[in-house]
C-alpha positions as semicolon CSV with decimal commas, in nm:
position;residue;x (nm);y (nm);z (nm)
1;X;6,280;-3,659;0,467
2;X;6,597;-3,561;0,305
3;X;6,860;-3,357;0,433
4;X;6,763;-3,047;0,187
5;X;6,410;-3,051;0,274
6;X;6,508;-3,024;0,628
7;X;6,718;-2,723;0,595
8;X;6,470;-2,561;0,375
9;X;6,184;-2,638;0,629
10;X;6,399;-2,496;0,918
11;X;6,481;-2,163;0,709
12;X;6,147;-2,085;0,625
13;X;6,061;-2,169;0,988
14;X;6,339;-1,884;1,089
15;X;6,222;-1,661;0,848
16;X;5,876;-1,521;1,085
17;X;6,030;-1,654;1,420
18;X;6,106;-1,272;1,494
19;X;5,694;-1,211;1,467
20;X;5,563;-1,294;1,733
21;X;5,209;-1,293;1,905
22;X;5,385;-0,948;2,096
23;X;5,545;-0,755;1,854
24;X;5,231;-0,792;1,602
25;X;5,009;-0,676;1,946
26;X;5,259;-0,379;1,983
27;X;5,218;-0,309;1,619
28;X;4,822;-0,320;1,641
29;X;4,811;-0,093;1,922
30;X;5,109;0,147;1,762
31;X;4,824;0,126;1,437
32;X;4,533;0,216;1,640
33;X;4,756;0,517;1,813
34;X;4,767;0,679;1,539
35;X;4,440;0,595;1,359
36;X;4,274;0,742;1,719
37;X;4,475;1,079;1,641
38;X;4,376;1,115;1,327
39;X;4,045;1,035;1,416
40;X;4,054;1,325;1,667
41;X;4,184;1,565;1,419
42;X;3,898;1,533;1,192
43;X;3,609;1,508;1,490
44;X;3,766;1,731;1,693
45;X;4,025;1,956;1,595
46;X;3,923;2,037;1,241
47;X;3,572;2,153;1,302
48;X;3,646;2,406;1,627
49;X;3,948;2,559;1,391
50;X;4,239;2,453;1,645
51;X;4,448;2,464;1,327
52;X;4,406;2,548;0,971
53;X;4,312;2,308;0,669
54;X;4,605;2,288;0,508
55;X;4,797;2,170;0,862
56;X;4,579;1,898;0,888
57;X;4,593;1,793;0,563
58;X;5,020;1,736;0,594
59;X;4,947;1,626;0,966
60;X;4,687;1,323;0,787
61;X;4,984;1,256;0,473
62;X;5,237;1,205;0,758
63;X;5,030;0,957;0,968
64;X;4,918;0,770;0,670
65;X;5,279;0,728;0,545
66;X;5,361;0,644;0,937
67;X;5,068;0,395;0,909
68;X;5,178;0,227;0,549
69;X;5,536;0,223;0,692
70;X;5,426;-0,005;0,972
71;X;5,218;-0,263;0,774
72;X;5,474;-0,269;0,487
73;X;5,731;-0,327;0,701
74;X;5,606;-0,575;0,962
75;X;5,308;-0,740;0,799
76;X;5,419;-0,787;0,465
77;X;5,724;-0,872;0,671
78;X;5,962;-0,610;0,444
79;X;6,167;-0,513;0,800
80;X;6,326;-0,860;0,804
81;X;6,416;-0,854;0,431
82;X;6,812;-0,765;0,308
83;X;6,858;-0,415;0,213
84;X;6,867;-0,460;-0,131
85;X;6,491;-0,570;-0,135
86;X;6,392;-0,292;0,112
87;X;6,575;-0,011;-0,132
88;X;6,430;-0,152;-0,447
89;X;6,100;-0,175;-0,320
90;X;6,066;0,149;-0,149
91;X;6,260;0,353;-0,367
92;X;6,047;0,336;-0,690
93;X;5,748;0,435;-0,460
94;X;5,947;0,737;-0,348
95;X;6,025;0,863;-0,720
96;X;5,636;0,799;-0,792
97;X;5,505;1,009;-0,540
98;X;5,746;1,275;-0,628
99;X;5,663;1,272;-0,980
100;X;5,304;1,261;-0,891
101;X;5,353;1,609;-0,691
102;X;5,529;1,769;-0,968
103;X;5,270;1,704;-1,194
104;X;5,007;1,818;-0,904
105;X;5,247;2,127;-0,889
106;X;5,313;2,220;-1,289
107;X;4,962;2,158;-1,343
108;X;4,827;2,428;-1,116
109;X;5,127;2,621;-1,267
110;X;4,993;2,623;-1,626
111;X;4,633;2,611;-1,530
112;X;4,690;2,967;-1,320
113;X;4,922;3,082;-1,586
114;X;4,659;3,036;-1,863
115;X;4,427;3,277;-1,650
């Protein structure tokens, strides 16, 4: 084995040494948190009217972002990435969602002012 094929098997070998069988446990548990909380919302909460529709509808965007955060990040492994990967990854996702709600938004707009 040659001296560059040993450095390149040790690098990718440090690349996942900061997942371990722990953090991916913590993770799991972290996931099923917050699945368990939305699951109470809708069994629960939702149909004794604790809180309105619309609340539970930005309380189910948040924990689904909170939720796509977490598997992005550790099991697609983006956390231990450079910066520059994490901002060009995340940041086009950003602008789409916004555009996406401005066309949710106009569209109401011009289908109310039609009326």
């Amino acid at each position: 084995m040659s001296a560059h094929e040993t450095t390149v098997s040790h690098e990718h070998h440090g690349e996942h040494a900061s997942m371990t069988k722990s953090l991916i446990w913590k993770v799991f548990f972290i996931l099923l948190g917050v699945t368990l909380v939305e699951f109470f919302i809708a069994l629960y909460a939702l149909p004794h009217h604790w809180f309105s529709q619309e609340i539970a509808n930005f309380v189910y965007i948040a924990l689904t972002i909170v939720k796509a955060a977490y598997i992005v990040a550790y099991f697609m492994h983006l956390k231990f990435e450079k910066v520059g990967l994490i901002i060009s990854v995340v940041l086009p996702i950003v602008f789409l969602v916004y555009f996406v709600a401005l066309m949710i938004i106009e569209g109401n707009y011009l289908l109310f002012a039609i009326k």
